[in-house]
C-alpha positions in Angstrom: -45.6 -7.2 25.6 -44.2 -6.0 22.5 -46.4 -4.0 20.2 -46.1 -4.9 16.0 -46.5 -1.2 13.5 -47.9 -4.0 11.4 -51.7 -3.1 12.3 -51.1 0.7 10.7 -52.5 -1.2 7.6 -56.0 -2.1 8.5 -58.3 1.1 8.3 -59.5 1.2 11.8 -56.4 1.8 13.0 -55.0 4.4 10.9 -58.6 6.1 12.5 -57.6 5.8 16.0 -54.2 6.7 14.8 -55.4 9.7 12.9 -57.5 10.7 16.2 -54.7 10.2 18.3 -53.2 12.8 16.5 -55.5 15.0 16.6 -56.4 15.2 20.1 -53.1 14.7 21.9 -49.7 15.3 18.6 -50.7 18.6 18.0 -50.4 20.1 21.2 -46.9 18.9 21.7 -46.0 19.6 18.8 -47.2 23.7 19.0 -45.6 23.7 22.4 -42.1 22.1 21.2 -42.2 24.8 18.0 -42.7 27.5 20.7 -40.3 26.4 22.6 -37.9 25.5 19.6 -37.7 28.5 18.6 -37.0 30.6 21.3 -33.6 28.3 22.2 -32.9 29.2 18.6 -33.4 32.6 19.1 -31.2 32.2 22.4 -27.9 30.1 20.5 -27.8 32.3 17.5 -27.4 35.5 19.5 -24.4 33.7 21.7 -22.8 32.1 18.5 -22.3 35.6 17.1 -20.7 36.6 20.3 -18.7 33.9 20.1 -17.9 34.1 16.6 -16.3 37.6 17.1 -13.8 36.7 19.8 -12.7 33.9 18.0 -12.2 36.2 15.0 -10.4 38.3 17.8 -8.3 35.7 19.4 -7.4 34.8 15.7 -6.7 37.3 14.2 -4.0 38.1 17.4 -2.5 34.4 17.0 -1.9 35.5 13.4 -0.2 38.7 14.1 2.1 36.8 17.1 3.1 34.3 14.3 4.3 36.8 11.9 6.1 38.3 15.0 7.9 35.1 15.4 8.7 34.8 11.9 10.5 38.6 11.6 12.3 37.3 14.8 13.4 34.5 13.2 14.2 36.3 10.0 16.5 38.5 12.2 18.4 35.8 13.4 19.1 34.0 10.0 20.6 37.6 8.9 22.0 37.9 11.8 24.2 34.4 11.5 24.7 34.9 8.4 26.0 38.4 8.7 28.5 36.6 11.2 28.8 33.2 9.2 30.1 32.3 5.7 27.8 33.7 2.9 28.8 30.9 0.5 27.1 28.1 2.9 23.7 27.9 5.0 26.0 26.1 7.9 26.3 29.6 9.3 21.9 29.7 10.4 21.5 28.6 14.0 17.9 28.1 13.1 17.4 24.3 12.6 16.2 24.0 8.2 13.9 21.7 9.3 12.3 24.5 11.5 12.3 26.7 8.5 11.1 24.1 6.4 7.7 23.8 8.7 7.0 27.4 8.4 8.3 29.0 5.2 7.1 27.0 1.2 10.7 28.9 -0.2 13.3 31.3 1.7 15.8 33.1 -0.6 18.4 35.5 -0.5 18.0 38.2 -2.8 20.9 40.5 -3.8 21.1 44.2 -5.1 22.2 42.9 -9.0 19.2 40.5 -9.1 21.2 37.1 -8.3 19.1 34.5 -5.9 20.4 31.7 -3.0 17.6 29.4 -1.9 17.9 28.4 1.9 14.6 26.3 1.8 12.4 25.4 -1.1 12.3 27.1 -4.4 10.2 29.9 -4.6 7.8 30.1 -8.1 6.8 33.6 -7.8 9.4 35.9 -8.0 8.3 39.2 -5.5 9.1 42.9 -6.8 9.3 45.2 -4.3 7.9 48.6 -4.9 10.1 52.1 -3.6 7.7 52.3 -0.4 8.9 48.9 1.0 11.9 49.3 -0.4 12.2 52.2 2.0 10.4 50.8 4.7 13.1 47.6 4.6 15.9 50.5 4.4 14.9 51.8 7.7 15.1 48.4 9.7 11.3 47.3 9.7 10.1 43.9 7.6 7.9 44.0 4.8 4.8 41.8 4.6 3.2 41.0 0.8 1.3 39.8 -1.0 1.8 38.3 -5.0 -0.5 36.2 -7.3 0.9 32.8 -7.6 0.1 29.4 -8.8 -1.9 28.5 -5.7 -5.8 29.8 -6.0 -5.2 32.2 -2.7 -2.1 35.0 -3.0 1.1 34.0 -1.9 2.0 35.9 1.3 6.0 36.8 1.4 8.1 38.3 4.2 10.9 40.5 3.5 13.6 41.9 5.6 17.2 43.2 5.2 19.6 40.6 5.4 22.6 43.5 6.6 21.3 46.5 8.1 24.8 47.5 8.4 24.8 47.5 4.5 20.9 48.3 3.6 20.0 47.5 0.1 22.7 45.2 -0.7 20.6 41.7 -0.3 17.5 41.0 0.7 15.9 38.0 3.0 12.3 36.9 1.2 10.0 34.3 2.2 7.1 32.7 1.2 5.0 31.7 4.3 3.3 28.4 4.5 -0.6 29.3 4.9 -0.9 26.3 7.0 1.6 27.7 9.6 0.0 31.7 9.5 -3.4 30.1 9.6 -3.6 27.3 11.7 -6.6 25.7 11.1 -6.3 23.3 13.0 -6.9 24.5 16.1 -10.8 26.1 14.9 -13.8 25.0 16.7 -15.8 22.5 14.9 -17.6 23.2 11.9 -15.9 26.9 12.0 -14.7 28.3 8.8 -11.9 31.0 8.7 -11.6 33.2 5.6 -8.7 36.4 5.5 -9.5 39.4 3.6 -6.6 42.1 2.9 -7.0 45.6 2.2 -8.7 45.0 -1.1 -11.5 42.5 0.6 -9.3 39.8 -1.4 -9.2 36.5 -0.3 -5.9 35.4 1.0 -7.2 32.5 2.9 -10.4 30.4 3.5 -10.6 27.3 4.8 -14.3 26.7 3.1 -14.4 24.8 -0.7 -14.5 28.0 -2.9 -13.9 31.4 -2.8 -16.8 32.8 -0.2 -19.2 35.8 -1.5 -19.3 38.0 1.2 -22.3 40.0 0.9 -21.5 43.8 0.3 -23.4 45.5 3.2 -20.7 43.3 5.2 -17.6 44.2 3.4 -18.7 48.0 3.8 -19.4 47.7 7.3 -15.7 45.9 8.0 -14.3 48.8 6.2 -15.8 51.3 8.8 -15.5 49.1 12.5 -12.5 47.2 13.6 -14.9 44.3 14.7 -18.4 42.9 14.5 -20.8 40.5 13.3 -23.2 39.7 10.4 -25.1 37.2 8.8 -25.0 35.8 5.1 -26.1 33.0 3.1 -23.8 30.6 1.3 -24.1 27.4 -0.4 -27.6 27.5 0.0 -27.2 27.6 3.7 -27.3 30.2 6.5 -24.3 31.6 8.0 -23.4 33.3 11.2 -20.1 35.5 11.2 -17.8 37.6 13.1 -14.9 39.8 12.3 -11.6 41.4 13.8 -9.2 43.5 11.6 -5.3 43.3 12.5 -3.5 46.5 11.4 -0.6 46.0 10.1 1.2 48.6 8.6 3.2 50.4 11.5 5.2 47.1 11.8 4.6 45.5 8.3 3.5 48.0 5.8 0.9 46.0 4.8 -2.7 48.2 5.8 -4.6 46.0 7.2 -6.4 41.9 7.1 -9.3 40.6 8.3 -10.0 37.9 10.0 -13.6 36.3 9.2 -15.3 33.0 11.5 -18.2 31.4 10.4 -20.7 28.6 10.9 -23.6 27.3 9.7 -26.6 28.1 11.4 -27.7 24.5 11.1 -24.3 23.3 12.8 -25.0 26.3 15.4 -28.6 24.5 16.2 -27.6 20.9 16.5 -27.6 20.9 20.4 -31.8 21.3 19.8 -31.8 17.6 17.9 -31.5 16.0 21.4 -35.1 18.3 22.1 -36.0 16.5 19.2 -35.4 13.3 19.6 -37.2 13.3 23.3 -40.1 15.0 21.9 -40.4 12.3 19.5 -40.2 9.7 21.5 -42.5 11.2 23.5 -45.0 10.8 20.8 -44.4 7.2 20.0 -44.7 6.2 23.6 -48.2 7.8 23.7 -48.5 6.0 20.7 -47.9 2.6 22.0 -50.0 3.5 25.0 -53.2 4.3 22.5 -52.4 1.5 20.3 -52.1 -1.4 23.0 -55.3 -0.3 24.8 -57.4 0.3 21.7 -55.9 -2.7 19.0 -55.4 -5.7 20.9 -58.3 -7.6 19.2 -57.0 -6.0 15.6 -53.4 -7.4 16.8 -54.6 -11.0 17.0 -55.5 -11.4 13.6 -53.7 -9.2 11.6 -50.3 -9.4 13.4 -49.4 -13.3 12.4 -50.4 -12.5 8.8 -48.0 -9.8 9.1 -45.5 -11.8 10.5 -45.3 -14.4 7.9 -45.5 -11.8 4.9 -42.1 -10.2 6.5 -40.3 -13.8 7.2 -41.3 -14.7 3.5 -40.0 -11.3 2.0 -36.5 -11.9 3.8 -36.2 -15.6 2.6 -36.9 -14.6 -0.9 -34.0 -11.6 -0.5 -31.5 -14.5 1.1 -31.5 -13.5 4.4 -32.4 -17.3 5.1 -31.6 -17.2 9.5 -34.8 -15.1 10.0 -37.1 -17.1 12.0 -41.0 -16.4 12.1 -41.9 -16.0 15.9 -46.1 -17.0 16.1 -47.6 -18.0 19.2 -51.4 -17.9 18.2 -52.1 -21.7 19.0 -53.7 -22.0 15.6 -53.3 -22.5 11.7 -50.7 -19.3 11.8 -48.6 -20.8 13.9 -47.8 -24.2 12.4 -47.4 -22.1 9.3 -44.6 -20.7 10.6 -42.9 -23.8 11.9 -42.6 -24.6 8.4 -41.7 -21.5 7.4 -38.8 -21.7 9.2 -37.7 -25.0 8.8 -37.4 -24.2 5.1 -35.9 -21.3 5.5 -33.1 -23.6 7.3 -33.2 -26.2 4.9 -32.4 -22.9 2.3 -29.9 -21.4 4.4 -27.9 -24.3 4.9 -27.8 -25.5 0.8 -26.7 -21.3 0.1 -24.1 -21.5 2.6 -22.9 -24.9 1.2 -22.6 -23.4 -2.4 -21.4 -20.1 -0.9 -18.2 -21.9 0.4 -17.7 -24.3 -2.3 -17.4 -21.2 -4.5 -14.8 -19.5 -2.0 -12.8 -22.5 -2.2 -12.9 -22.8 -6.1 -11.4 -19.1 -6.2 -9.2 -19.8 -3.4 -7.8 -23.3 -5.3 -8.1 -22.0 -8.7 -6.4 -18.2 -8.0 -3.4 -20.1 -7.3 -0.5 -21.6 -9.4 1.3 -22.6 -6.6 0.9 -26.0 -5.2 1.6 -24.8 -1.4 -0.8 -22.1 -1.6 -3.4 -25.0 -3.3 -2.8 -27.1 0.0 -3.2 -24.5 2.3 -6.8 -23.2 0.8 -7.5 -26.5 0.8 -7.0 -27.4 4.6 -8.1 -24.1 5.5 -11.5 -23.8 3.2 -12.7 -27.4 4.3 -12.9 -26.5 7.9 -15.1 -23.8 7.6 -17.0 -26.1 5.3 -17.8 -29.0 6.3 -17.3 -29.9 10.0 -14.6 -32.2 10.7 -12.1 -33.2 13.4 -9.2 -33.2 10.8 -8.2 -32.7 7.5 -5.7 -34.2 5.3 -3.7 -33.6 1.9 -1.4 -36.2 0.6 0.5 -35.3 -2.5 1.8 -38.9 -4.2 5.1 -38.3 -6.0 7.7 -40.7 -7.9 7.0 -43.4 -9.8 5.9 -47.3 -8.1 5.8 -47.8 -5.0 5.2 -44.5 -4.6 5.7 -41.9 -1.4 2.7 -39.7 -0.1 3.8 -36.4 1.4 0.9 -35.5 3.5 -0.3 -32.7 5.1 -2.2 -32.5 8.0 -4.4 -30.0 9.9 -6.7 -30.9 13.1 -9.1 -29.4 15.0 -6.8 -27.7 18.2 -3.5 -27.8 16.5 -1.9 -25.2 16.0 -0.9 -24.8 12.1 0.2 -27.8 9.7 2.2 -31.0 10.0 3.8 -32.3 7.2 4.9 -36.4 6.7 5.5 -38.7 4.3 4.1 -41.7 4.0 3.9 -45.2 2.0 1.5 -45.7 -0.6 1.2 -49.3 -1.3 0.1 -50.7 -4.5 -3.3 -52.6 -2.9 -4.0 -48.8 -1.8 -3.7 -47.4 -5.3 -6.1 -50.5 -6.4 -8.3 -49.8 -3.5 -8.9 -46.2 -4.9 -9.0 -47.1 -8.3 -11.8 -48.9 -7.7 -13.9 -46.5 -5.9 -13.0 -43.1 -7.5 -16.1 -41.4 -6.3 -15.2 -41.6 -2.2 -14.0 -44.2 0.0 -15.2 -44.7 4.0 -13.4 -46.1 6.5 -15.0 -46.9 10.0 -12.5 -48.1 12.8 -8.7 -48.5 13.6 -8.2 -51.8 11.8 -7.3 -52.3 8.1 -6.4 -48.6 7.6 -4.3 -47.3 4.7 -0.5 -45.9 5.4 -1.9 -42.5 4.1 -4.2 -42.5 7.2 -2.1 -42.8 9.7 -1.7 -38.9 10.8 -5.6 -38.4 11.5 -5.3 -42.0 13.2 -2.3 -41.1 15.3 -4.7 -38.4 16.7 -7.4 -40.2 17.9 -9.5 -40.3 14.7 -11.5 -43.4 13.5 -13.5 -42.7 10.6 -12.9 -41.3 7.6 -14.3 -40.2 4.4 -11.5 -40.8 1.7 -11.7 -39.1 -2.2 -8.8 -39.7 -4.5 -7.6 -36.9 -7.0 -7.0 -38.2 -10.4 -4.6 -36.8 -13.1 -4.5 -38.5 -16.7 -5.8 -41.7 -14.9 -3.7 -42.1 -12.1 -4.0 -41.2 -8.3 -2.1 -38.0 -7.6 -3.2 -37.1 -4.4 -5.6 -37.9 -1.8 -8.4 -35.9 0.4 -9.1 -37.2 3.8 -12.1 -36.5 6.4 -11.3 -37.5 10.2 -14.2 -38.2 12.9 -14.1 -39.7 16.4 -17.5 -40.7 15.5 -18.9 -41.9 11.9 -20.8 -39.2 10.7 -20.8 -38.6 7.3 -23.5 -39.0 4.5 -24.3 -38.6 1.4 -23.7 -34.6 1.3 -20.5 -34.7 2.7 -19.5 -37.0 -0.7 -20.9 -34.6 -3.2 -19.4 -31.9 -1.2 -15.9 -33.2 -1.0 -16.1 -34.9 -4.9 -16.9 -31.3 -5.4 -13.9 -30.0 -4.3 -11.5 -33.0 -5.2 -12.1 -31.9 -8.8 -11.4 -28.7 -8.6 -8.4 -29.2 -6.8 -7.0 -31.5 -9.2 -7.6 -29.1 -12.1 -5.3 -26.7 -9.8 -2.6 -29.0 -9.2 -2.7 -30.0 -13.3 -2.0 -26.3 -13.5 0.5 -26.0 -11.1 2.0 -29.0 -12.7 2.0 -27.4 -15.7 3.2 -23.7 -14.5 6.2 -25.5 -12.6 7.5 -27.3 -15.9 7.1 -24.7 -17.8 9.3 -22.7 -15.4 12.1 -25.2 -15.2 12.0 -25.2 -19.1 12.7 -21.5 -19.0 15.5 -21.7 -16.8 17.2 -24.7 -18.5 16.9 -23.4 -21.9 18.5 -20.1 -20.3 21.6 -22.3 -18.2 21.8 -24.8 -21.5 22.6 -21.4 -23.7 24.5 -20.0 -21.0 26.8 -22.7 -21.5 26.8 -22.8 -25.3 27.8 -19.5 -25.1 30.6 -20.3 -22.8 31.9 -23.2 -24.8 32.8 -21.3 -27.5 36.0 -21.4 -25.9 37.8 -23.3 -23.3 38.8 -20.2 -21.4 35.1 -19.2 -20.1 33.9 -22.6 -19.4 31.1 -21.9 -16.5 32.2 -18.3 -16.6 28.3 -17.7 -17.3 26.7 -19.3 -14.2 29.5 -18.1 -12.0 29.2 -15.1 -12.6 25.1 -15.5 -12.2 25.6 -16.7 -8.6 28.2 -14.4 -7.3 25.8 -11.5 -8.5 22.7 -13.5 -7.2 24.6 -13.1 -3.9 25.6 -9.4 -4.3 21.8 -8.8 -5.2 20.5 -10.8 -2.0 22.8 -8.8 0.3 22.0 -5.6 -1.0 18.2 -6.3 0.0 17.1 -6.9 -3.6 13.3 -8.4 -3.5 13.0 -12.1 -5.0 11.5 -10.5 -8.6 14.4 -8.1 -9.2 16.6 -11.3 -8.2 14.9 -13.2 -10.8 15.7 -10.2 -13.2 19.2 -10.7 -12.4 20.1 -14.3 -12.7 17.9 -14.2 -16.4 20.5 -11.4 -17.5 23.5 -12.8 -15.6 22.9 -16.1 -17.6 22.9 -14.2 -20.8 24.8 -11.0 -20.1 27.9 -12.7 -23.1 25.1 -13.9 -25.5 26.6 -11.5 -28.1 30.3 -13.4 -27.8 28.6 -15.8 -30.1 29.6 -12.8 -33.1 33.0 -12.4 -31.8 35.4 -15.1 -33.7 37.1 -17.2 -31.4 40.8 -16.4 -32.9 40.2 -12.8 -31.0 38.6 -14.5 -28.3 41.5 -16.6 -27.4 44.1 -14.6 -28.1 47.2 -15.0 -26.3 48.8 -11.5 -27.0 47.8 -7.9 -27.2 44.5 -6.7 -28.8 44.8 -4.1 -31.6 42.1 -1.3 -31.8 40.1 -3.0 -34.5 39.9 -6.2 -32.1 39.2 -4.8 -29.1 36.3 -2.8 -30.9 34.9 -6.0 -32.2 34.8 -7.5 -28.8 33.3 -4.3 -27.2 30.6 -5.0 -29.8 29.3 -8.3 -28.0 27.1 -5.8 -25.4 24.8 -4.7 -28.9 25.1 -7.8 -30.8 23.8 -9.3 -27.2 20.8 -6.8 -27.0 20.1 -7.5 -30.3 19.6 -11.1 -30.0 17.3 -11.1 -27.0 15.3 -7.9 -28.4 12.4 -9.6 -30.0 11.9 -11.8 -27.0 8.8 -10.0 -24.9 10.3 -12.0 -21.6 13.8 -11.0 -21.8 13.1 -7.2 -21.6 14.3 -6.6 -18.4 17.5 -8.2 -18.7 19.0 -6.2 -22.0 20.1 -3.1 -19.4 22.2 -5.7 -18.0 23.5 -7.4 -21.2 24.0 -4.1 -23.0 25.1 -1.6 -19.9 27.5 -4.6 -17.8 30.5 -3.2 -19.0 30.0 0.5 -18.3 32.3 2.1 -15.4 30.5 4.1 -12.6 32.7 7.1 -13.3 31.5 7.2 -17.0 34.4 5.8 -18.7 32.9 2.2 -19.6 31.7 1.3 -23.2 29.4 0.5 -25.1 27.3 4.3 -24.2 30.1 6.2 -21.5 27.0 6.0 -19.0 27.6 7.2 -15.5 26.8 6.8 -11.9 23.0 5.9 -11.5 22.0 6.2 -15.2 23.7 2.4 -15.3 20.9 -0.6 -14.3 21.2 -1.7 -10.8 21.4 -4.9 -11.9 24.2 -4.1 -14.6 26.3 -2.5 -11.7 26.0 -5.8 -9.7 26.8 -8.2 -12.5 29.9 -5.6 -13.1 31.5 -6.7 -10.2 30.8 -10.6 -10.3 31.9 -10.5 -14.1 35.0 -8.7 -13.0 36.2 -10.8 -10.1 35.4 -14.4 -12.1 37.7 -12.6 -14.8 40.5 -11.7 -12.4 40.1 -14.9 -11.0 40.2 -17.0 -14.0 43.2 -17.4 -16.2 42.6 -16.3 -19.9 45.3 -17.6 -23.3 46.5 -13.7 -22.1 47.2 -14.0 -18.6 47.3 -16.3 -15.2 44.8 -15.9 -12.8 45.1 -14.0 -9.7 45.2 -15.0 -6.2 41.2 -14.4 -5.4 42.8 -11.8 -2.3 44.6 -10.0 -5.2 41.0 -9.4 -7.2 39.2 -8.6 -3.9 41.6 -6.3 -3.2 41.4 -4.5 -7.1 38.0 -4.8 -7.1 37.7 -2.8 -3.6 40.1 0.1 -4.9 38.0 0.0 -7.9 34.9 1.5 -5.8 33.8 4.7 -7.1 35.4 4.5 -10.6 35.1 1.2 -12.5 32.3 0.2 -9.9 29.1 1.4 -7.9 30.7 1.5 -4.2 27.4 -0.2 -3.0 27.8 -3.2 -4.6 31.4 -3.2 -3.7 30.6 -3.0 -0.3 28.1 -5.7 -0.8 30.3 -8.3 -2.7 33.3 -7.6 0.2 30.1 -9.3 2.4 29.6 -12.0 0.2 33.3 -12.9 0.2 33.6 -12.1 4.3 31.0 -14.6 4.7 33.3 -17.2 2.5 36.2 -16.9 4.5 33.8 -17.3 7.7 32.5 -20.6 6.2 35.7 -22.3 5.5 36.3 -21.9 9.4 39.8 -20.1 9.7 41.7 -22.0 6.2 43.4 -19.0 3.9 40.9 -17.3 2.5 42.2 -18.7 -1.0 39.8 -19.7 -4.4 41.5 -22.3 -5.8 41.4 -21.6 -10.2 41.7 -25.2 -11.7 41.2 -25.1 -15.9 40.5 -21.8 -15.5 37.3 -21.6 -12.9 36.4 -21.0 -9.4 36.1 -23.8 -7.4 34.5 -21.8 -4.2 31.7 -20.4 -2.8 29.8 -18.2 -4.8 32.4 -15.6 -5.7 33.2 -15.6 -9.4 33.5 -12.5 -11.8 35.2 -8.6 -12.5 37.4 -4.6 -13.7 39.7 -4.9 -16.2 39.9 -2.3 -19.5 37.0 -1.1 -21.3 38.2 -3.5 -24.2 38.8 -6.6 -22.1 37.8 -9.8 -23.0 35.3 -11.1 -20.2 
């Protein structure tokens, strides 16, 4: 029998409980403080113990490290004593090693000049006369130096030629998490360094620790020991070891601090606890069933329903009210809880609907629209299958529908008739159609038919007045009601306020990109040589971009500027344009002008932003000698060193009023040599790809673009160098 805390309310039991502890709490509890406190007594005294040979075995793995890293200082000189002392190839020891171990590592010489091997180092170290000398006679120096970390910097220096002392000098700048190690500490164990000062060089606690000064004075006087202090409000337990350094490193001495938290030293006695405690609630339950029984009859129903109605009025509508009095109480609760159902059932039905109005509604894509859609009504409503059918064209129209059904794996897509007695059919029912058994169904119906289904709750999607698509409900059984209408009219509006969207988004997008190709073309039509040169150009780069791994955005980015890279031709008079012969200076700087005129065009268009690297930088040579700014190497846009190389080859390609075009071969072949001066080698290597994939595609014919009125009729390759002052 379970007992309820309820009755703690009525006054005659907090007596008995009050009694209870009284007469049996308070002994245990004066034996378990006894007791408590002499296992206190017992783990502080062998945490302090064990505090100091940690420090111990600490403070030894610190002095072993910096053993290992003079060793390895040694053999760096050593190589490079042996080895070239223009180049770090000479140093056996892998950099990576180095880099693991040591923030900077620097050569230093006698006249002040400095070689980094790893790292930079901020702090620049002076060395006084006394490790000057002690370097001099062979030994490493370790040092310390304020820096721009909170802790000192702690430097290693050693001779690089003992053969010639004095002459250079090894330095480094030790990683503290190497030297320390903290990693390796005992739980909840702190570790704090002190040099000879008692300054910090390294703690592992938040915050500089304020050792207490009878502890500092005693670390002065003893090599090791213990002590106690308080900090952040909290009890600590300590031990110490000092590691003398100064026969082997100069540097006097460090000290090497544990601690812990007395609290964290205790925890093992909050399992004492805990079986103390419940102890004390199980002689509680034992008082409490023998004594409140009669109490429990009464009082514990009341209780009951006071909870159940607290945790439908905070939502949590599947608690159920368990009474078994045989009375009033407990038909009270049966209706308690079938409201409570009747509740939970309505929240969870307007809980999804909202899910699937963000899903639908987040989206201007009509794929992701279907998918929420199919996916959403499952988990809300029960069904056996779901459709989707998208009506497109004009009278008689096509369905594409898309299916999903309970135990199928993911989503079949068909198409399917849509006659004009089915569009009249849901005309005249626009709230929900329902159709119960195999016969007389509509075309759109037939997936959830084909799998067994045989009834089904139709509701058509409207768009200015006409059907434009179609929700469909699939049972074995009829089942559906009122609720599920609402639920799925619900729904059916929202969705079609998505696909209006969509609709909208998706014109709006082929607008862009026509009124981008329809001026790509005017601009090419200003003369007869460039016809297409524009949209070439735009797929031949599109291509360079895609095998170069360029994401889908950044792909976007380059076909807007492809299409518009020769916008600023539309200055440049068509007499120069066309020229047949030789351009003078004054010409060819009045072409070279189109890249500005270009950018200055498209400048006070917010979308275009992104594409005016490419119209202003396209004719700029990776080696710096391009025009219109003599850029260089990676200052140039990515996507103006792509379109570089299609504008190139569909110029080599193409025949101008100044020249035939060459055999495609020819320009891959200029356009290859080219890498590395006129063009990024990248996107060389990327466009010989592209145009390997060609020749694989025409299946073993020449690898030849046939030029007819001066275009490419192949593939996608189309564009690139020439001059600075070309004509392209």
């Amino acid at each position: 029998m379970t007992l309820d805390a309820t009755f703690l309310r009525s006054r005659v039991a907090r007596r008995i409980f009050l009694l209870f502890v009284l007469c049996a709490l308070l002994p245990l509890s004066a034996l378990a403080l006894i007791a408590f406190q002499h296992v206190s007594g017992q783990l502080t005294m062998q945490s302090q113990q064990q505090l100091r040979q940690a420090s111990k075995a600490q403070g030894m793995s610190v002095y072993e490290r910096l053993r290992f890293l003079e060793a390895e200082l040694r053999l760096i000189a050593a190589d490079w004593s042996e080895g070239s002392r223009a180049s770090r190839a000479a140093i056996s020891v892998p950099l990576q090693d180095l880099e693991e171990r040591f923030t900077a590592l620097e050569i230093v010489t006698a006249d002040g000049r400095r070689q980094a091997l790893v790292g930079r180092m901020g702090t620049r170290l002076e060395l006084t006369p006394e490790e000057q000398q002690h370097l001099r006679s062979g030994k490493t120096v370790v040092s310390t130096a304020s820096c721009d970390a909170p802790a000192p910097c702690i430097f290693m220096s050693q001779d690089l030629d003992r053969r010639h002392p004095g002459q250079a000098t090894l330095i480094g700048q030790i990683k503290p998490a190497y030297l320390w190690d903290v990693d390796k500490l005992p739980a909840f164990v702190d570790l704090c360094v002190l040099d000879q000062s008692n300054r910090v060089l390294f703690c592992s606690a938040d915050g500089e620790p304020a050792l207490p000064d009878g502890a500092l004075e005693e670390m002065t006087r003893s090599t090791a020991g213990q002590f106690r202090w308080v900090r952040n409000d909290r009890e600590h337990l300590a031990g110490y070891w000092t590691v003398y350094l100064k026969p082997v490193f100069l540097a006097p001495r460090w000290v090497v601090v544990l601690s812990q938290a007395r609290g964290d030293v205790l925890s093992p006695l909050a399992a004492f606890r805990r079986i103390f405690l419940l102890i004390t609630l199980l002689a509680l339950w034992v008082v409490l069933l023998l004594s409140l029984i009669q109490i429990r009859r009464s009082l514990v129903p009341l209780e009951k329903l006071q909870e159940g109605t607290r945790r439908i009025a905070n939502q949590d509508f599947r608690t159920r009210v368990t009474v078994t009095s045989g009375d009033e109480f407990q038909e009270l609760a049966t209706s308690l809880n079938t409201m409570a159902g009747r509740l939970g059932r309505q929240f969870d039905s307007l809980r999804t609907i909202n899910e699937i109005d963000r899903a639908i509604l987040s989206s201007w894509e009509t794929p992701r629209i279907i998918d929420a859609v199919l996916i959403r009504l499952r988990d809300h409503l029960p069904h056996e299958g779901v459709s989707l059918s998208l009506l497109r064209g004009t009278p008689p129209h096509t369905a594409v529908t898309h299916v999903r059904a309970a135990g199928a794996e993911g989503e079949a897509r068909l198409e399917t008739p849509v006659t004009p007695d089915d569009l009249e059919q849901l005309h005249r029912h626009p709230e929900a159609l329902v159709f119960d058994g195999p016969d007389g169904l509509p075309h759109y119906l037939a997936p959830l038919a084909g799998r067994g289904l045989r009834s089904f709750l139709v509701v058509p999607i409207f768009l200015e007045g006409q059907v434009s698509a179609i929700i469909s409900l699939g049972h074995s059984v009829p089942v559906h009601d009122d609720d599920d209408v609402q639920q799925v009219r619900q729904v059916a509006d929202q969705v079609a306020v998505a696909l209006s969207n969509a609709r909208l988004i998706e014109e709006l997008h082929q607008l862009h990109w026509g009124t981008l190709t329809a001026l790509a073309r005017a601009i090419d039509a200003k003369s007869p040589w460039t016809s297409g040169h524009s949209e070439r150009v735009t797929n031949l780069a599109i291509e360079i971009g895609r095998a170069m791994g360029l994401p889908a955005d950044e792909l976007e980015v380059l076909q807007r500027g492809g299409l518009l890279h020769d916008i600023g031709k539309i200055g440049i008079p068509g007499s120069i344009l066309d020229k047949p012969g030789k351009l003078n200076d004054q010409e060819r700087r009045q072409v070279q002008a189109h890249v500005r005129i270009g950018v200055r065009i498209l400048e006070p268009i917010p979308g275009l932003g992104e594409c005016l690297p490419i119209v202003r930088q396209h004719h700029e040579w990776f080696d710096g000698s391009g025009y219109p700014d003599g850029l260089k190497g990676e200052a140039i846009s990515l996507h103006a060193r792509i379109l570089a190389v299609a504008d190139t080859y569909d110029a080599l390609v193409s025949s101008r009023p100044y020249r035939a075009g060459l055999d495609p071969e020819r320009a891959v072949e200029i356009i290859r040599k080219s890498a590395g001066t006129q063009f990024d080698p990248r996107a060389v290597q990327a466009f010989l790809q592209v145009a390997a994939r060609d020749r694989a595609r025409r299946s073993g014919r020449r690898s030849r673009l046939a030029v007819r009125n001066g275009r490419a009729d192949d593939l996608s390759l189309a564009g690139a160098p020439t001059a600075p002052g070309d004509r392209r």
